[in-house]
Backbone of each chain as ProteinMPNN parsed JSONL, in Angstrom:
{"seq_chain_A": "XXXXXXXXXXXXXXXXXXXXXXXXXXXXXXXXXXXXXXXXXXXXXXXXXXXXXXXXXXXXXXXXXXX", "coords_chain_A": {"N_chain_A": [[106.061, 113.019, 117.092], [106.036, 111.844, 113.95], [105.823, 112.042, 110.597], [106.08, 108.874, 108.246], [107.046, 108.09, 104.883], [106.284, 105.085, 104.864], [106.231, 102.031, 106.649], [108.429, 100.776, 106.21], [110.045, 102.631, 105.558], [110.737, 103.583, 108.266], [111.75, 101.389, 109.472], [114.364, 101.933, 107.787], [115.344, 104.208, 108.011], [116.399, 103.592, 110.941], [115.833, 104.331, 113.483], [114.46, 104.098, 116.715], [111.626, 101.177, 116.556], [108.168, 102.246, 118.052], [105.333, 102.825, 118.437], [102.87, 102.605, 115.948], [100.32, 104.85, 114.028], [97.077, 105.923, 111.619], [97.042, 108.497, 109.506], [94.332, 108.777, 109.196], [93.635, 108.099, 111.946], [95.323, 109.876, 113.318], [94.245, 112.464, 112.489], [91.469, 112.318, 113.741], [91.92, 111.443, 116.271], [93.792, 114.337, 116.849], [91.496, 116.23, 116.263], [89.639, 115.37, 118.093], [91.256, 116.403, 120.5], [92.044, 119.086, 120.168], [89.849, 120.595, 119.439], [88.582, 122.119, 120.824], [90.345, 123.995, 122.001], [90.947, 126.854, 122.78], [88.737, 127.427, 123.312], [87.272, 128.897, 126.328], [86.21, 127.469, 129.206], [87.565, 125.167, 128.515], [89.252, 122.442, 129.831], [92.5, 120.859, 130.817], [93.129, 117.324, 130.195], [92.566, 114.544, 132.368], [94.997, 111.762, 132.711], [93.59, 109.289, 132.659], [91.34, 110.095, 131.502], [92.403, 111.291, 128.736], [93.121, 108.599, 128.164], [90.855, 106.947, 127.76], [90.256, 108.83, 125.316], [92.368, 107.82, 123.523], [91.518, 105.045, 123.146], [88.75, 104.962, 122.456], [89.934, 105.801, 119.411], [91.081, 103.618, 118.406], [93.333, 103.068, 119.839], [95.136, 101.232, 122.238], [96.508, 98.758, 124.564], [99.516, 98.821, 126.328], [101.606, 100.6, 125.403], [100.015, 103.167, 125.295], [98.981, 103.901, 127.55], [98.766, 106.09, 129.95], [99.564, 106.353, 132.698]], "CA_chain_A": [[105.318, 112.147, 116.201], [106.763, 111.36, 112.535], [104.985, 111.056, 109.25], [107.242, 108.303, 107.659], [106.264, 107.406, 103.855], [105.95, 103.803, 105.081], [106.784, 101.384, 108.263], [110.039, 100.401, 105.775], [111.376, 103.84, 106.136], [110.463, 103.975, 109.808], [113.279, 100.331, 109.665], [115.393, 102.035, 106.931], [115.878, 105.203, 109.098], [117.088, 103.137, 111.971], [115.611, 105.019, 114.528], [113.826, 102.955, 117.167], [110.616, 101.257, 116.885], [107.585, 102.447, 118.944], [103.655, 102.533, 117.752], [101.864, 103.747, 114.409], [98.566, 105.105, 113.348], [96.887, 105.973, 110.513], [96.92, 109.697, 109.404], [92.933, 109.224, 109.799], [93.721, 107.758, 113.189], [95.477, 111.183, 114.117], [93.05, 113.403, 112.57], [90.596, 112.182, 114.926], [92.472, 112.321, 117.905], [93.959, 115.926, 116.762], [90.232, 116.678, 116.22], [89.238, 115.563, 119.6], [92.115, 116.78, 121.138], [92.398, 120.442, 120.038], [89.087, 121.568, 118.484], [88.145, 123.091, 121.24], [91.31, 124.383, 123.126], [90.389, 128.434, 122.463], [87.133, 127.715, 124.251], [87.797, 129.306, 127.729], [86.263, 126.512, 129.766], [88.687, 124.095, 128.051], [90.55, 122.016, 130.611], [93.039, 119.583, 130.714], [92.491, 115.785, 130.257], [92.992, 113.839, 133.101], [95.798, 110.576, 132.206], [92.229, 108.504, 132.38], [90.203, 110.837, 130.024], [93.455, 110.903, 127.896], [93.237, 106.716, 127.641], [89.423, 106.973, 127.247], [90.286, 109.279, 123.856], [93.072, 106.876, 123.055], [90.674, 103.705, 123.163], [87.928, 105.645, 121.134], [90.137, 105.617, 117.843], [91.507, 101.996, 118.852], [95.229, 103.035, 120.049], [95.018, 100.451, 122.974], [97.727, 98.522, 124.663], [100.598, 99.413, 127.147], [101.931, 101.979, 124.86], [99.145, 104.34, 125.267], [98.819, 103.907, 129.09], [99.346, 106.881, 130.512], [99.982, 106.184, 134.59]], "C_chain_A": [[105.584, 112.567, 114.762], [105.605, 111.372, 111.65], [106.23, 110.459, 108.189], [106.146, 108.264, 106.138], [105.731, 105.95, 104.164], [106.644, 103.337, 106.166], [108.051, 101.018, 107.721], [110.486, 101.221, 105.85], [111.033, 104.193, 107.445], [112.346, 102.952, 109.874], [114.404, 100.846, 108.941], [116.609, 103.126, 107.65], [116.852, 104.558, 110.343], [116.861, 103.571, 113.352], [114.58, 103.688, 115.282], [112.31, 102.987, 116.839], [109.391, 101.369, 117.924], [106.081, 101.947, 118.552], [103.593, 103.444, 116.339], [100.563, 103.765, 114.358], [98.367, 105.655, 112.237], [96.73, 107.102, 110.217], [95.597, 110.162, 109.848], [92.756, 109.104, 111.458], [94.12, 109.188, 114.264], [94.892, 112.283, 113.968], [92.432, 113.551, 113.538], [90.971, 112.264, 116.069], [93.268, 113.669, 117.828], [92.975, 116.561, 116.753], [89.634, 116.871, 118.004], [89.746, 116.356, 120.86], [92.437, 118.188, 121.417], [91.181, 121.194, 119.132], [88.789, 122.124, 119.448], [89.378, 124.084, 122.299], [91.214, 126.321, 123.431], [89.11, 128.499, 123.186], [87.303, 128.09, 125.967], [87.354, 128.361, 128.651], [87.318, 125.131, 129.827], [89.483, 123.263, 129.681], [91.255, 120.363, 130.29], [92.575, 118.337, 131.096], [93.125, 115.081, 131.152], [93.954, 112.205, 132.448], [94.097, 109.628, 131.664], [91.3, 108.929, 131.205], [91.141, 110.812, 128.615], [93.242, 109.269, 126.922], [91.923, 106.744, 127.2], [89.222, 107.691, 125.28], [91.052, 108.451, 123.285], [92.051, 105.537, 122.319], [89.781, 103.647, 122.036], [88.71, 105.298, 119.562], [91.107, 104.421, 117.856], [93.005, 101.519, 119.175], [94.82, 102.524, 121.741], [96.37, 99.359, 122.848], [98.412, 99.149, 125.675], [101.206, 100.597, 126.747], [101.428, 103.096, 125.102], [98.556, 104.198, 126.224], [99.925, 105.074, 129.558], [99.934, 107.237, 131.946], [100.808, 105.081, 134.735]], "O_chain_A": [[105.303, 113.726, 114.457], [104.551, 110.794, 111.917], [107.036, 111.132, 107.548], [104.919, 108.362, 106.155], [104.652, 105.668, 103.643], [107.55, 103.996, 106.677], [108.943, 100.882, 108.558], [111.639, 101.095, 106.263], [111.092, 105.404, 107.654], [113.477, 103.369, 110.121], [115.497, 100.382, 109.266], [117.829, 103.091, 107.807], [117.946, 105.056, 110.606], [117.596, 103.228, 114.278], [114.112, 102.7, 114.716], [111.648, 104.023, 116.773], [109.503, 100.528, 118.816], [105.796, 100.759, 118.4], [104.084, 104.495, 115.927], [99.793, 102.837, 114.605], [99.383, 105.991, 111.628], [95.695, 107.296, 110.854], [95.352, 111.187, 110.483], [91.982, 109.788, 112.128], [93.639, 109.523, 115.347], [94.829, 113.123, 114.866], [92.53, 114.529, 114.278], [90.49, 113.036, 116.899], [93.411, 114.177, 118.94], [93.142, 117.69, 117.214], [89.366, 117.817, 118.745], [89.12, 116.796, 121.824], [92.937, 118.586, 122.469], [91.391, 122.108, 118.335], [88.541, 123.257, 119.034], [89.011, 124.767, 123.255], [91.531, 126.766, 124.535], [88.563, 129.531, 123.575], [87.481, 127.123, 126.708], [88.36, 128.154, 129.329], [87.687, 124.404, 130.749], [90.249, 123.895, 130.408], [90.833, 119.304, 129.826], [91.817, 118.137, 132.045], [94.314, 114.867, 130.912], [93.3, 111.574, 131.618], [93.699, 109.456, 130.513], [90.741, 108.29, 130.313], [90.682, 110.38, 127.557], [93.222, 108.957, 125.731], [91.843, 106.512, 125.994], [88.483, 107.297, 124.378], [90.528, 108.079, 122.234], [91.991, 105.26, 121.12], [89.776, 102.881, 121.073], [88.136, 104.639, 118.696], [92.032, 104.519, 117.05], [93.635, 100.474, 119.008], [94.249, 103.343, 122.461], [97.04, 99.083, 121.853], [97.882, 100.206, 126.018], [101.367, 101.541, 127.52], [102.15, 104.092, 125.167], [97.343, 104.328, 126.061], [101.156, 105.11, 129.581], [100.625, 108.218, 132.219], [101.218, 104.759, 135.85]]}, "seq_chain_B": "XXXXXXXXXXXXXXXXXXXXXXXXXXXXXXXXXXXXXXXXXXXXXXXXXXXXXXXXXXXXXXXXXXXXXXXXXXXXXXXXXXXXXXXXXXXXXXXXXXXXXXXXXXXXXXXXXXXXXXXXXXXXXXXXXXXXXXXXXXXXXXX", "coords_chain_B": {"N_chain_B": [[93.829, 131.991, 132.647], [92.622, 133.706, 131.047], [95.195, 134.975, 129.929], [96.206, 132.053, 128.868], [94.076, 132.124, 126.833], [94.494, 134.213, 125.758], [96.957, 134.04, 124.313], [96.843, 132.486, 122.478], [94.969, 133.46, 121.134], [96.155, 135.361, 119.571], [98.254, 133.767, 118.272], [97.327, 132.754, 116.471], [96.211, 134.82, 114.856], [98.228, 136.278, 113.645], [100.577, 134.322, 113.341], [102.601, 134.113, 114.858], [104.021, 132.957, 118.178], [103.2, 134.683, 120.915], [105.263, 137.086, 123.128], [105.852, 137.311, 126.773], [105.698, 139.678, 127.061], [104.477, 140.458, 125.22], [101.833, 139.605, 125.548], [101.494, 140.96, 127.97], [101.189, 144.016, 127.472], [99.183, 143.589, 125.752], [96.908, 143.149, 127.363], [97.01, 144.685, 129.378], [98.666, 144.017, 131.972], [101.033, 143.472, 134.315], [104.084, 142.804, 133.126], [105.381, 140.991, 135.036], [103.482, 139.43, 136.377], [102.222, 137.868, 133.685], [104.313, 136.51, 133.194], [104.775, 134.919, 135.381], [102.204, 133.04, 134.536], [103.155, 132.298, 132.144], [104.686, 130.257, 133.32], [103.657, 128.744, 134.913], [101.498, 127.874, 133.078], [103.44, 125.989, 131.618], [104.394, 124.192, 134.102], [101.807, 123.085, 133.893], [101.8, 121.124, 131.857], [100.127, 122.14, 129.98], [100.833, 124.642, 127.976], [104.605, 124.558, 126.723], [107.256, 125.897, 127.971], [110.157, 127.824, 127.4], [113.138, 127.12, 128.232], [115.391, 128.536, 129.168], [114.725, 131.28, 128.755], [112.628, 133.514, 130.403], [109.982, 134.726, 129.477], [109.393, 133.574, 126.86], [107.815, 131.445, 125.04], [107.878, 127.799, 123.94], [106.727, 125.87, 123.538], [103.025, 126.705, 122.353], [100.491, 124.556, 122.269], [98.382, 124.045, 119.903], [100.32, 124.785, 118.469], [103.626, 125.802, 117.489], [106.587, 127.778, 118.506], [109.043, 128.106, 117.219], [110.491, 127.359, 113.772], [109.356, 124.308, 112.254], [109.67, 120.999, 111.089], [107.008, 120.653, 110.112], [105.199, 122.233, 108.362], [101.943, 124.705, 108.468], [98.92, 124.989, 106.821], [96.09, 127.42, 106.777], [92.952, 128.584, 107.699], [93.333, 130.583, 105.95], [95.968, 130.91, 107.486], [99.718, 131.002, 108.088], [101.309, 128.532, 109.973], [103.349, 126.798, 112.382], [103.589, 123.512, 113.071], [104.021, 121.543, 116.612], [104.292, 118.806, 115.781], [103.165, 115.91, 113.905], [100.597, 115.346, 115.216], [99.901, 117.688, 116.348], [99.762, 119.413, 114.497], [98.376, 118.654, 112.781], [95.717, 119.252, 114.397], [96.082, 121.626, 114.786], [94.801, 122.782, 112.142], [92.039, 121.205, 112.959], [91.542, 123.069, 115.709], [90.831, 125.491, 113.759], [89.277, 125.562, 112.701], [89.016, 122.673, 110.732], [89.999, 122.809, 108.301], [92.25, 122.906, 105.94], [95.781, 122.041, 105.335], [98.6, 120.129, 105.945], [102.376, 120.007, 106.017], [105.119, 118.318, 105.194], [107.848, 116.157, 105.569], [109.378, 112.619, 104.474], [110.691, 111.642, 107.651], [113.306, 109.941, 106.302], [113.469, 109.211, 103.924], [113.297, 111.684, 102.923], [111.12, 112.742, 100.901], [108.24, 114.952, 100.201], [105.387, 115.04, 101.932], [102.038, 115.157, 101.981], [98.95, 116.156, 103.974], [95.764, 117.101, 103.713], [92.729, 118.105, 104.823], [89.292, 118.74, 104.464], [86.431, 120.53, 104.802], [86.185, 119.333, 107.294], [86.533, 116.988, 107.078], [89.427, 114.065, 106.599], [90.802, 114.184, 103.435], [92.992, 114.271, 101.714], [95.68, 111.801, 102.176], [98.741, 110.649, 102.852], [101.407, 108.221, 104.037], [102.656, 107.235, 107.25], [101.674, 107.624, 111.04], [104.178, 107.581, 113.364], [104.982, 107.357, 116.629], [107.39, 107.451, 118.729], [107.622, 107.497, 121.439], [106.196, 105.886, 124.07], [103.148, 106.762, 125.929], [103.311, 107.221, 128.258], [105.56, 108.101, 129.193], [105.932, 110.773, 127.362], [105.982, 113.469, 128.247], [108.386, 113.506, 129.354], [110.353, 114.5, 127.809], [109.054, 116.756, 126.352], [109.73, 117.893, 123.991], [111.426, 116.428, 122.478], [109.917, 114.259, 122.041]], "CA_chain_B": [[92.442, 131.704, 131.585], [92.678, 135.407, 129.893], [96.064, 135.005, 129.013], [96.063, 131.315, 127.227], [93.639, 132.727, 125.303], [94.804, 135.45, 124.458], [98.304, 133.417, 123.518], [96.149, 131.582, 121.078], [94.27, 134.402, 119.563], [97.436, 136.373, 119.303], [98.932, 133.319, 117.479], [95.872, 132.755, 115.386], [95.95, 135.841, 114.336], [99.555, 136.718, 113.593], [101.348, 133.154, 113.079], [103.767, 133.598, 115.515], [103.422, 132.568, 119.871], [103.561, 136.037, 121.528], [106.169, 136.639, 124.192], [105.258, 137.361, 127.891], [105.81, 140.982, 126.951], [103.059, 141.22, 124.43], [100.149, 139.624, 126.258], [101.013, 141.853, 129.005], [100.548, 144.756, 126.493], [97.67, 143.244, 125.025], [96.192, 142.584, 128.5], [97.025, 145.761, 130.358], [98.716, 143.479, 132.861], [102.135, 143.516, 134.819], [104.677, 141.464, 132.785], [106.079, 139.689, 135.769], [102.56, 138.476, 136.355], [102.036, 137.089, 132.94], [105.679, 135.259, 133.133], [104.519, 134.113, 136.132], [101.576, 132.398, 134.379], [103.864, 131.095, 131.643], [105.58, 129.366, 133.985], [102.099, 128.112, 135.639], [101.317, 126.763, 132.651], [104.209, 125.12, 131.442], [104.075, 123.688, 134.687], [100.959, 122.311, 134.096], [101.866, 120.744, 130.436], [99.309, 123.245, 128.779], [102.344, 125.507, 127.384], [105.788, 124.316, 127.653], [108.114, 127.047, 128.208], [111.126, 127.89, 126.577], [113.868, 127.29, 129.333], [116.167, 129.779, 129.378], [113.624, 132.562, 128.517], [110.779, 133.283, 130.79], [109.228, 135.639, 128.239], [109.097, 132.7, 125.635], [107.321, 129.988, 124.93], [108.769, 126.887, 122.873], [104.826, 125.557, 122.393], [101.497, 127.303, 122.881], [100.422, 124.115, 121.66], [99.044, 123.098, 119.168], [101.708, 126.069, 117.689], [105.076, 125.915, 117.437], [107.273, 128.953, 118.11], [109.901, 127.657, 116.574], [110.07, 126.522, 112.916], [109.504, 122.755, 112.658], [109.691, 120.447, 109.685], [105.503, 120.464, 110.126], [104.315, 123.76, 108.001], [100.563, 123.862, 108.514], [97.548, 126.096, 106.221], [94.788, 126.869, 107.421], [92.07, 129.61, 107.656], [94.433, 132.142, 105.331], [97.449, 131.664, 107.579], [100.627, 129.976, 108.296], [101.53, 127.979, 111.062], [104.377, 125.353, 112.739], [103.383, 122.677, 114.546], [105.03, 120.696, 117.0], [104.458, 117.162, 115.208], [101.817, 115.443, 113.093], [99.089, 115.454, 115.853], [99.428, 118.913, 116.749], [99.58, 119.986, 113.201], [96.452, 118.212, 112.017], [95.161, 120.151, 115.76], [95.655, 123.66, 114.485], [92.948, 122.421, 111.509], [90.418, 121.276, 113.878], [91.168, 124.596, 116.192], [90.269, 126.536, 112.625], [87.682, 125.144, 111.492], [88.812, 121.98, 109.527], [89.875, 122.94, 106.927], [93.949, 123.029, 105.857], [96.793, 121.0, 104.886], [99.841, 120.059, 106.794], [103.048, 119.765, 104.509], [106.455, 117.914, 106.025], [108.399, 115.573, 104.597], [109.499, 111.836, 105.202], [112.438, 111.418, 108.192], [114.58, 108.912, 106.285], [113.709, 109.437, 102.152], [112.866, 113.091, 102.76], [110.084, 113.037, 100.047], [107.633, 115.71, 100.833], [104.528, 114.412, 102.276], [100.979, 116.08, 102.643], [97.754, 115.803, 104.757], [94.699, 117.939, 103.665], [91.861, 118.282, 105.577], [88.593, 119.955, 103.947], [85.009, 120.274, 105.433], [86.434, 118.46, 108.824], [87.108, 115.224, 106.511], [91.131, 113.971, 106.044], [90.524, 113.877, 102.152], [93.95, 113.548, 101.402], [96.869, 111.532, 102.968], [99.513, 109.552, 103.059], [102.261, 107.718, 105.118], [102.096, 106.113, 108.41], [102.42, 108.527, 111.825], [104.921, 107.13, 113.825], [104.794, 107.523, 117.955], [108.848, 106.296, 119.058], [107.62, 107.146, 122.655], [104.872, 105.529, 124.95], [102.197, 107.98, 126.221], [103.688, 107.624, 130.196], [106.988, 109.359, 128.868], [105.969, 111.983, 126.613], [106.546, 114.399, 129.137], [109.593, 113.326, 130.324], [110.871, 115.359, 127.129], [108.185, 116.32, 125.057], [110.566, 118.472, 122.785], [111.803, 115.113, 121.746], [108.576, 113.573, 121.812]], "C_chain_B": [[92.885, 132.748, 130.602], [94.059, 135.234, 129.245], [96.518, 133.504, 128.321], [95.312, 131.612, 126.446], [94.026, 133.335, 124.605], [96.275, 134.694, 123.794], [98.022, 132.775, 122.396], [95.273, 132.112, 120.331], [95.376, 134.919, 118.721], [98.335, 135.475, 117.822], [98.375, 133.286, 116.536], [96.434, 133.854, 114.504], [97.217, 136.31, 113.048], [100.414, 135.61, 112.951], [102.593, 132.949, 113.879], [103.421, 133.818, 117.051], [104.143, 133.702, 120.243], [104.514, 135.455, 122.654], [105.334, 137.417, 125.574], [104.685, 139.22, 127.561], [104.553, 141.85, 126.231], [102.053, 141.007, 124.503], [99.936, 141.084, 127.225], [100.766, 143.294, 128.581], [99.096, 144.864, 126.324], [96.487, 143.669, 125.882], [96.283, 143.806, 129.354], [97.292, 145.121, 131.987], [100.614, 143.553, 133.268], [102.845, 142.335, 134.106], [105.348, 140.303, 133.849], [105.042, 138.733, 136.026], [101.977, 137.483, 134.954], [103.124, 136.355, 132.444], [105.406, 134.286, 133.872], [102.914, 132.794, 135.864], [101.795, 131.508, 133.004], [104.299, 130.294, 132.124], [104.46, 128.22, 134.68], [101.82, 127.017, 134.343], [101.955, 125.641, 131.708], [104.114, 123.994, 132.514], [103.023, 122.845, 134.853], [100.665, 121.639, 132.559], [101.122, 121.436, 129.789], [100.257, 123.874, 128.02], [103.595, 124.513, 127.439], [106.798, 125.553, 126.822], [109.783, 126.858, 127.638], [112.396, 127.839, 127.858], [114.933, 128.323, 129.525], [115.637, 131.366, 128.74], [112.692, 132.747, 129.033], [109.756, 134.146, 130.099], [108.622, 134.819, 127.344], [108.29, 131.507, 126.204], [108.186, 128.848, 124.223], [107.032, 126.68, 121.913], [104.121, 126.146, 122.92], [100.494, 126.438, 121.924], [99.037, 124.229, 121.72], [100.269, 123.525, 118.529], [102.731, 125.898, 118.092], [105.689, 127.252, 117.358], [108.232, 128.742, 117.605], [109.942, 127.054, 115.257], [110.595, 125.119, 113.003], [109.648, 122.044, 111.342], [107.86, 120.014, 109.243], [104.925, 121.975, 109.615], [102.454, 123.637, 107.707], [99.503, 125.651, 107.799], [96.711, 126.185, 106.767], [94.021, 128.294, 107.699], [92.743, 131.163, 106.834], [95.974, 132.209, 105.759], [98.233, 130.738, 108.027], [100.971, 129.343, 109.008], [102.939, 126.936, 111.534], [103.751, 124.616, 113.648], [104.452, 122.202, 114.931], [105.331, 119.207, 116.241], [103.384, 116.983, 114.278], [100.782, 115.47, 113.782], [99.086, 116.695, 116.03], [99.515, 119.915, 115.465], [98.304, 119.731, 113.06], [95.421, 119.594, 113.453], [94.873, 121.652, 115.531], [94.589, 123.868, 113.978], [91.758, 122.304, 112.177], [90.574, 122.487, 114.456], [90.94, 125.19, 115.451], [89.997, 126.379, 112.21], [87.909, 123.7, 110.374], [88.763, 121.994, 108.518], [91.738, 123.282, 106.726], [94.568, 122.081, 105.521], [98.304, 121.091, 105.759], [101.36, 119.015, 105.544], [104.373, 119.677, 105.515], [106.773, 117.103, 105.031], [108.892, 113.865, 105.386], [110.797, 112.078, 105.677], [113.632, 110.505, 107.288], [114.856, 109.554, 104.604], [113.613, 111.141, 101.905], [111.715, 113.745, 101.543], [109.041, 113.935, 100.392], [105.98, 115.175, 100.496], [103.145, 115.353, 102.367], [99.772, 115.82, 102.939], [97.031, 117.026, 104.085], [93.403, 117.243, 104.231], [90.439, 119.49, 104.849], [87.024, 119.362, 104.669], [84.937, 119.32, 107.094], [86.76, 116.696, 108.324], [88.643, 115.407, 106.057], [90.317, 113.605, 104.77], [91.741, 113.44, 101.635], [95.241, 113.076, 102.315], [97.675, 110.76, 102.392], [100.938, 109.555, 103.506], [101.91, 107.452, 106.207], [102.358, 107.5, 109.607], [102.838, 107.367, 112.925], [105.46, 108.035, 115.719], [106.656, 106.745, 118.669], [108.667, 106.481, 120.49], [106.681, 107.184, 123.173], [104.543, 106.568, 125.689], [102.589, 108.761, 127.774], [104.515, 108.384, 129.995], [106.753, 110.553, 127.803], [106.121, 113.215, 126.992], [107.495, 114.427, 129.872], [110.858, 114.254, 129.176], [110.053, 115.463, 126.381], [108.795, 117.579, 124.115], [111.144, 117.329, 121.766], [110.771, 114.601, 121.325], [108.483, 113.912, 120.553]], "O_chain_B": [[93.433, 132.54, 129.52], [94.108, 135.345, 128.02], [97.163, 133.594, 127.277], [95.605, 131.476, 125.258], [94.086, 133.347, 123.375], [96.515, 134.963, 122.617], [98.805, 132.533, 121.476], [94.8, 131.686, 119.278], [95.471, 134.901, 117.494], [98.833, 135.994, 116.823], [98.874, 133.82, 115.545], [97.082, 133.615, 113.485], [97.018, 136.582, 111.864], [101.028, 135.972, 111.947], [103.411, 132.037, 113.755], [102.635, 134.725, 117.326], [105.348, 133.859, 120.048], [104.683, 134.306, 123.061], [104.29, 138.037, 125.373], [103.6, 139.749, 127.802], [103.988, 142.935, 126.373], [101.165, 141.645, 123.939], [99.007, 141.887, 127.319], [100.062, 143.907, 129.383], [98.225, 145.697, 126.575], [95.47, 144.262, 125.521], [95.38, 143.849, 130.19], [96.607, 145.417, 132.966], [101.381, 143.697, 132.316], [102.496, 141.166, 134.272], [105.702, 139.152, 133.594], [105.26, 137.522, 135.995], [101.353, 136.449, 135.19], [103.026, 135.645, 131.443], [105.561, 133.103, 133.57], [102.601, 131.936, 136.69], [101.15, 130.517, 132.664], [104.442, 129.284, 131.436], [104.653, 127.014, 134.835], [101.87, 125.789, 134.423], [101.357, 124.704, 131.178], [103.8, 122.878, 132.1], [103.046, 121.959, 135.708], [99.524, 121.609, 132.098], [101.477, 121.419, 128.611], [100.411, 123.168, 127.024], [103.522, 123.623, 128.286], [106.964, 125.902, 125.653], [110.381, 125.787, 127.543], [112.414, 128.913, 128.459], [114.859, 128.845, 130.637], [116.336, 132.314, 128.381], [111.659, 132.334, 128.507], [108.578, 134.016, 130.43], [107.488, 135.083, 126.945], [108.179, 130.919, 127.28], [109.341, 129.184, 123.961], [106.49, 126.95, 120.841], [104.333, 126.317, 124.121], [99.805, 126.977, 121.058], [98.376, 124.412, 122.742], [101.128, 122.749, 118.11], [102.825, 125.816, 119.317], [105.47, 127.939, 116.36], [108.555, 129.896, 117.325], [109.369, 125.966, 115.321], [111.647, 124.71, 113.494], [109.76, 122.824, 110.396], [107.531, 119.274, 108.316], [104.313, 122.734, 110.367], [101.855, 122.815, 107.013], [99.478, 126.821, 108.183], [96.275, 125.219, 107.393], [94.813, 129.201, 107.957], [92.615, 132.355, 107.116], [96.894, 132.835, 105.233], [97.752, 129.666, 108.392], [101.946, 129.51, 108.276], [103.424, 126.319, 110.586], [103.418, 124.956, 114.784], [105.528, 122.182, 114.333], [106.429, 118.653, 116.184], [102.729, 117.956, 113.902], [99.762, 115.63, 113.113], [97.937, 117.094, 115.841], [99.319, 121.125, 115.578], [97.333, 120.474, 113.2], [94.68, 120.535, 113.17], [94.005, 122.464, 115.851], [93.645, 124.528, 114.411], [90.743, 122.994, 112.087], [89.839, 123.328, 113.939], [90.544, 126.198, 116.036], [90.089, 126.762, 111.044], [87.193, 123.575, 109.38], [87.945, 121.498, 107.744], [92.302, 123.972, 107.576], [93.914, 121.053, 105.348], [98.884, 122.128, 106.078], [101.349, 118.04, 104.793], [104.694, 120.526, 106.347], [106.285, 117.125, 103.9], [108.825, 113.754, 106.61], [111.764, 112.467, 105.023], [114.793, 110.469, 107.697], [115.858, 110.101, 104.143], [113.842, 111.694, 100.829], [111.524, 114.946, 101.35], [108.739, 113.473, 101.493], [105.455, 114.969, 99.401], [103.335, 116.427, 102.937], [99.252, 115.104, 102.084], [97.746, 118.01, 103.894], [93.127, 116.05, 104.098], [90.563, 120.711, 104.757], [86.656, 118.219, 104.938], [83.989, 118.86, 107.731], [87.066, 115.676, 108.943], [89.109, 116.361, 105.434], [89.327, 112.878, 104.855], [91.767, 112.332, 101.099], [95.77, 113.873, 103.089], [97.327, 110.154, 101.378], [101.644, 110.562, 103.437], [100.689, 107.375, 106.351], [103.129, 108.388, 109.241], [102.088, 106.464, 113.294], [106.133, 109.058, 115.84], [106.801, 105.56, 118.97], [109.421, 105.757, 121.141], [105.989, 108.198, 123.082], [105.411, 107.317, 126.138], [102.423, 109.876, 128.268], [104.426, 109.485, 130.538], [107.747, 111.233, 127.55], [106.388, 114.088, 126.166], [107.624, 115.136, 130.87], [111.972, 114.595, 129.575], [109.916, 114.557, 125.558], [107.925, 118.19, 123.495], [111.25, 117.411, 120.542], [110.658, 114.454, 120.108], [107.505, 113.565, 119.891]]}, "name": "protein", "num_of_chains": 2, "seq": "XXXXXXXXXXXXXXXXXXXXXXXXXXXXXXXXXXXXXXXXXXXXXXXXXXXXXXXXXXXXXXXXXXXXXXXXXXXXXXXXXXXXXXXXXXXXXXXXXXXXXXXXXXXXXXXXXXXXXXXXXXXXXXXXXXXXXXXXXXXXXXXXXXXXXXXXXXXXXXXXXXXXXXXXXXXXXXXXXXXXXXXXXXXXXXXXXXXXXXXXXXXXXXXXXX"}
C-alpha cells in the first residue's frame, strides 16, 4: 500500500489500478488494526472480522472481500 | 505468545526485528524452538518469515526488518514499516503519536503523515491498495 501525491500520479506512474483511501481512512484501520497487537491476548482476525473492520471505515465492495 | 512479544518489545525497544537467536537469548529458550515458532507464525500470517533464513524475519509486523521507503517516528525511536497501513500501525502500537515520512511512487516528492494525541493532524496524498484483500497473501511482500 502506496501513498501517491494524487490518483493522477497513481495513472501517470502506470502501474495498475486497484482501490484508494483516504490517509484518515488508513489511520483508522491502522489504529484498529495494530493498537493493540503487544497485548498478549491479541489474536488474529478472522477473514469475517477483517471485512467487519473494513465496512466500519466504509472500504466495501468486492475488493475488500476477503474469502 | 512469549516470543511475539518479546519480538515486538525487542523491536520497540531497539528499532530493529530480533533474529531467532536473540529471543532465544532473551528468553532462556532453545534456538531451534524459537525458529520453530518463527516458522509457526509466519505460517499463520502473524510474522512473515524471511525465506531463506530461519533465524530472520522479513516482518514482525507492523515493523519492517528491512529498510522500506516508509521511515516512521514515534515514541523517541525509528522505525520501517512495511507500507502506509502498517506504518501509521506502529503510531497506534505507541501511543499515537508520530509521523510517517515516504515519498510519492511516480513524482518522488516527499510526502508526510503526522499523527499527534491519536488524531491524523497532518496529511496528504491518496493511499493506494493495487491488490484486493483475497490476494494479499498470495505475496504480501508485494502487497
Amino acid at each position: 500500500m502506496l501513498l501517491f501525491r494524487s490518483e493522477e500520479h497513481l495513472e501517470r506512474s502506470g502501474k495498475p489500478k486497484g482501490a484508494f483511501m483516504t490517509p484518515e481512512q488508513t489511520w483508522r484501520l491502522a489504529h484498529t488494526w495494530y493498537h493493540d497487537r503487544d497485548d498478549p491476548s491479541w489474536h488474529r482476525r478472522s477473514p469475517k472480522e477483517a471485512e467487519e473492520v473494513f465496512a466500519e471505515i466504509g472500504l466495501k465492495g468486492d475488493f475488500w472481500v476477503m474469502t | 505468545m512469549r516470543v511475539r512479544i518479546a519480538v515486538l518489545e525487542r523491536t520497540i525497544a531497539s528499532g530493529q526485528v530480533p533474529t531467532a537467536g536473540e529471543i532465544a537469548a532473551d528468553l532462556d529458550l532453545p534456538l531451534e524452538m524459537v525458529q520453530e515458532t518463527y516458522a509457526k507464525l509466519g505460517e499463520s500470517h502473524v510474522f512473515v518469515c524471511e525465506p531463506s533464513d530461519p533465524s530472520r524475519l522479513r516482518m514482525a509486523n507492523p515493523f519492517s526488518a528491512v529498510p522500506t521507503a516508509f521511515r516512521v517516528s514515534a515514541r523517541g525511536g525509528s522505525y520501517y514499516g512495511n507500507c502506509v497501513w502498517d506504518s501509521l500501525g506502529i503510531i497506534a502500537l505507541l501511543g499515537g503519536e508520530g509521523s510517517v515520512e515516504t515519498s510519492c511512487p511516480d513524482c518522488s516528492e516527499p510526502l508526510r503523515l503526522h499523527v499527534s494525541g491519536g488524531t491524523l493532524v497532518e496529511s496528504e496524498g491518496v493511499v493506494h491498495f493495487s491488490v484486493a484483500a483475497r490476494h494479499w497473501w498470495d505475496d504480501i511482500v508485494f502487497t
